[in-house]
N, C-alpha and C positions, 0 to 999 in steps of 0.2 A: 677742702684742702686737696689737691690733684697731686698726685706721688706717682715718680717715673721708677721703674727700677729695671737699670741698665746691666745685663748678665743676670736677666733672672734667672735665667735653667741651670745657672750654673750652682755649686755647692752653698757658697756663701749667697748669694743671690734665694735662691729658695727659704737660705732662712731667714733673713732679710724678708721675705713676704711673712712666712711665719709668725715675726716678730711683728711686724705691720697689724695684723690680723687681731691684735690684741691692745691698738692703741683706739681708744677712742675719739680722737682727732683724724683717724682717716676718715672721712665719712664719704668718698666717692671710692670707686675700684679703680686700683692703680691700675697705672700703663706699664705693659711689658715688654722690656727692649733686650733683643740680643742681638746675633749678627747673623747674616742670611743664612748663615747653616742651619743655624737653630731656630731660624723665621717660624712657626707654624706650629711650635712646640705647645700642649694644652697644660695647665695646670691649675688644682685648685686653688682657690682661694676663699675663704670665709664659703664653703659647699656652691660654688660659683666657679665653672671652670672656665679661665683664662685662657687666652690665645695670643703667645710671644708674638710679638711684629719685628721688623727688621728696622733697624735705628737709620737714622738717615738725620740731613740737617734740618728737617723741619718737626721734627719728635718731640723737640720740646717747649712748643708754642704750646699756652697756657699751664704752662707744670711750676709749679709752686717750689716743690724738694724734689731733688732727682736725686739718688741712691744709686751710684757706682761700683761695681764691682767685675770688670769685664779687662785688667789687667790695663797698665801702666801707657801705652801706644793710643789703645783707644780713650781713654781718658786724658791724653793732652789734647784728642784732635775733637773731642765732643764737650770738653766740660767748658770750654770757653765760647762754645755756641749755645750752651744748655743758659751760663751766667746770663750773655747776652742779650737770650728771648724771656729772663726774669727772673729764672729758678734759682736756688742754693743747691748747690753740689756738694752732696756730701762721699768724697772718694776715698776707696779700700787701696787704690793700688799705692804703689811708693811714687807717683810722679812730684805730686804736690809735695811732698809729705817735710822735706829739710828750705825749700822754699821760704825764707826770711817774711814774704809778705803774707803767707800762709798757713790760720792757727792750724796744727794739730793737736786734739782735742779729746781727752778724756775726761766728759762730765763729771764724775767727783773729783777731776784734781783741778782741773783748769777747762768751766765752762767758756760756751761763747756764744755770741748772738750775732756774728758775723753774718753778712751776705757773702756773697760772689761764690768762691770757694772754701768747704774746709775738708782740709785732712785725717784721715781713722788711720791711727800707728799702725804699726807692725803686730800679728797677734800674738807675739811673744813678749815684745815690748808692751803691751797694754796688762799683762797680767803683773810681770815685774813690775813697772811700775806702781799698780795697784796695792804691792806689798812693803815696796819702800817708801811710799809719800809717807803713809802714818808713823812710820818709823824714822823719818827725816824728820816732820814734825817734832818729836820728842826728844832725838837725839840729835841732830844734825852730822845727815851722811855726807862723810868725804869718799870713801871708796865702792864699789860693786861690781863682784865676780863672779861670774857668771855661768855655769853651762844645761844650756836649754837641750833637750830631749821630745824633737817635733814629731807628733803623729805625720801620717799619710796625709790626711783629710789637707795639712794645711799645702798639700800642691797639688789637689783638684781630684776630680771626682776617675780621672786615668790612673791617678797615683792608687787610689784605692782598687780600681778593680785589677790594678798589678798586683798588689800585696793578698790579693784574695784569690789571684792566680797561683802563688808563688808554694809551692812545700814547705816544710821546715825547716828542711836542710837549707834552704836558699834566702832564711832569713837573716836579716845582719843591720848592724846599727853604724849608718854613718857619718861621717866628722865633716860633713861638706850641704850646706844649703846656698844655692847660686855663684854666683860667677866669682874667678880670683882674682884677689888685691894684690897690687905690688909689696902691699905691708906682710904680708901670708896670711892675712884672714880672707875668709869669704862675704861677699856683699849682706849675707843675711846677717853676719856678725855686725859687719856693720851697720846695719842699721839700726839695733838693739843699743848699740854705744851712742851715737848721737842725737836719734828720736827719744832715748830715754833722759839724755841731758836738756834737749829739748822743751820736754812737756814737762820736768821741774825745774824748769828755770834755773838750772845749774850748770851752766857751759865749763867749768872746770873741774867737772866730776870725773875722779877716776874708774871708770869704765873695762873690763874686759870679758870678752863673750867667746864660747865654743858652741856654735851652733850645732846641733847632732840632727841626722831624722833616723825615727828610728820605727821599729815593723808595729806601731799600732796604732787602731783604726784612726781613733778620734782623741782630742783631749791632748793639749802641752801640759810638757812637765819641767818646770825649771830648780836646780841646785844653787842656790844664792849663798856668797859669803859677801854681807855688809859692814863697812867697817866706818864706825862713825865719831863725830867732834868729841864725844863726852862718854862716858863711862855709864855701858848697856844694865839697866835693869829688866830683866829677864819678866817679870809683873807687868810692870809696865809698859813691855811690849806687847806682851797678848790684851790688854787691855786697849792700847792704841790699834790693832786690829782688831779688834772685836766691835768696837764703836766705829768703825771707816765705814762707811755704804757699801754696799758690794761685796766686801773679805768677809769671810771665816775664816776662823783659827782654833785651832786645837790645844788643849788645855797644857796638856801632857807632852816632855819631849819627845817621847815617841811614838804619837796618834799622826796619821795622815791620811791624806786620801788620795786616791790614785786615777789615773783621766780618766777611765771608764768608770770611775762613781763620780765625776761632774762631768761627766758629758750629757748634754740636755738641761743644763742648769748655768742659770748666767753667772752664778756666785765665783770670785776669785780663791781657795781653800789655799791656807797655808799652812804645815805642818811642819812636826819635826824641828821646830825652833826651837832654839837651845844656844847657848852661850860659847864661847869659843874660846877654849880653855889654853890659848897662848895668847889672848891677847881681849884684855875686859873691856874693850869698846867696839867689840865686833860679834854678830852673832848669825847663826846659819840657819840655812830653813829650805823648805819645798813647800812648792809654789806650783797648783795646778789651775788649769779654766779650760773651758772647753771656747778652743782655736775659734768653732764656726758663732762659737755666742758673742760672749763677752771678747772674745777675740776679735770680731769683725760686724758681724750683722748687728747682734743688741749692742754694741756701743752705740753704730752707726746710727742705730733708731733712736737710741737715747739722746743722741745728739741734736736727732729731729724733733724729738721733743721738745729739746730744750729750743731751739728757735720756733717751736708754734707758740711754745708759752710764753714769750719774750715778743711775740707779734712780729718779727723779724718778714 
C-alpha cells in the first residue's frame, strides 16, 4: 500500500505520519510532499528518516491513498491529478468538504468506501459531532448551540510560536476564526453549522456556532446546548456515550476534562452533562479532542483504513 502525504512538515501533516506509523497496512514508507519551501525537510518515520520532496504533477503515480493537508488552493489544484493517476484523496482542507458529490466522513457516524475524493470535517465539527450522533440516536436532535474555544494549534504551527512569544498581559480570547459573512458570522462558524448537518444527515438542523480561538496550546473545547424530539434522560445519555467508539463521558455532572488532558489522545471526552433545567428535552455538556488527532490526522487515517479494509 504506497501513501502520499501532502504537507507533511506541517502540524497536522506530522501527525498524520505519526498515525501512519502505527497502522499495519502501511507496509511501504510513505512519500513526502510539501511545497518547494519546505522541499528538503528530514523527518522520522518508524526510526527512518525521511526526505520531504517538492509536489509537482507527476507525485502521484503509483500512490494508492494520498493524505492532504496543505490548505484549501493546493488541494483543488493536486487532488484531481492525484484522483486521476489512481489514488483516493483523503483532504483536511474545507475545498471538498460541502461539495454534494463529495462524502465527508467520520468513520463511526458515516463510514465510506468511496474512491475519487473524500472529505475530513472541520476539527471542531468532528468532535461535536462525535457527541451528538449518540445522543440523536436516542433522542432525536432538533436543535445545537454551540460555542467552540479553539487552541492555537488549529492555525498552524506560526499561530503557536506566536502564543509562545506573547506575555501574559497580551493574552486574550477571541470571538473570530476566518473571514466575515454578510450574515455576522465568520466562515469558521460556518462551517460547524452545515458540515455538521451534513455528516448527520440532518439538512434542517437547527444549528448555531460562536467560534472563539483562544491562548492554548493544543486541544478544542466545545460548550454544547442540545435540544432534542423527546424528553432527555440524563442515564441514558451517558450510557449512549459511553457505548459510541471514540467518546468518553464522565459519570458526574461535574467531572470533565480539559484539552491539555486529551491532547495526545484520539478519544472525543465529554463532560459536565447535565440536564437543562428550563427545558426537559435539552441538555448541556463539554466536549474536548485534541484538534491535531481526532480532529484531523487519526480521523483522516481512520478513514484510510476503512478503504484498505473494504479493498477500495
Amino acid at each position: 500500500m504506497k501513501i502520499a502525504v501532502l504537507g507533511a512538515s506541517g502540524l497536522v501533516g506530522r501527525a498524520m505520519l505519526s498515525q501512519l506509523e502505527q497502522c499495519c497496512w502501511v507496509d511501504e514508507l510513505p512519500l513526502l510532499l510539501t511545497s518547494n519551501r519546505s522541499a528538503g525537510t528530514k523527518i522520522d518515520f518508524n526510526n527512518q528518516e525521511l526526505v520531504c520532496h517538492a509536489v509537482n504533477e507527476d507525485s502521484f503515480d503509483d500512490i494508492d491513498i494520498a493524505l492532504f493537508s496543505a490548505g484549501g488552493d493546493v488541494s483543488k489544484k493536486y487532488a484531481p491529478i492525484a484522483v486521476n493517476a489512481g489514488a483516493v484523496v483523503i483532504d483536511n482542507s474545507s475545498a471538498f468538504r460541502m461539495d454534494s458529490t463529495v462524502p465527508l466522513v467520520i468513520p463511526e457516524i458515516n463510514p465510506t468506501a468511496s474512491k475519487g475524493i473524500i472529505a475530513n470535517p472541520n476539527c471542531s465539527t468532528i468532535q461535536i459531532a462525535m457527541a451528538l450522533m449518540p445522543l440523536h440516536k436516542e433522542f432525536g436532535l432538533l436543535e445545537a448551540h454551540i460555542t467552540t474555544m479553539q487552541s492555537v494549534s488549529g492555525a498552524g504551527l506560526a499561530a503557536q510560536q506566536e502564543l509562545e512569544n506573547k506575555s501574559v498581559t497580551e493574552l486574550d480570547i477571541i470571538p473570530k476564526i476566518g473571514a466575515p459573512l454578510s450574515d455576522g458570522s465568520f466562515t469558521e462558524e460556518d462551517k460547524v453549522v452545515n458540515e455538521l448537518r451534513k455528516i448527520m444527515s440532518l439538512p434542517e438542523l437547527g444549528v448555531t456556532c460562536l467560534a472563539t480561538r483562544v491562548p492554548v496550546w493544543n486541544g478544542h473545547s466545545a460548550a454544547i446546548r442540545a435540544v432534542f424530539a423527546n424528553e432527555v434522560d440524563r442515564e441514558k445519555a451517558v450510557k449512549a456515550l459511553a457505548m459510541f467508539p471514540g467518546v468518553g463521558v464522565a459519570k458526574s455532572e461535574h467531572d470533565f476534562k480539559t484539552a491539555t488532558e486529551v491532547t495526545s489522545k484520539g478519544e472525543v471526552a465529554v463532560g459536565r452533562l447535565r440536564l437543562d433545567s428550563t427545558n426537559k428535552n435539552a441538555l448541556l455538556m463539554w466536549v474536548v479532542a485534541d484538534n491535531l488527532l481526532k480532529g484531523a490526522a487519526l480521523n483522516a487515517v481512520q478513514i484510510a483504513g476503512q478503504i484498505v479494509e473494504s479493498g477500495s
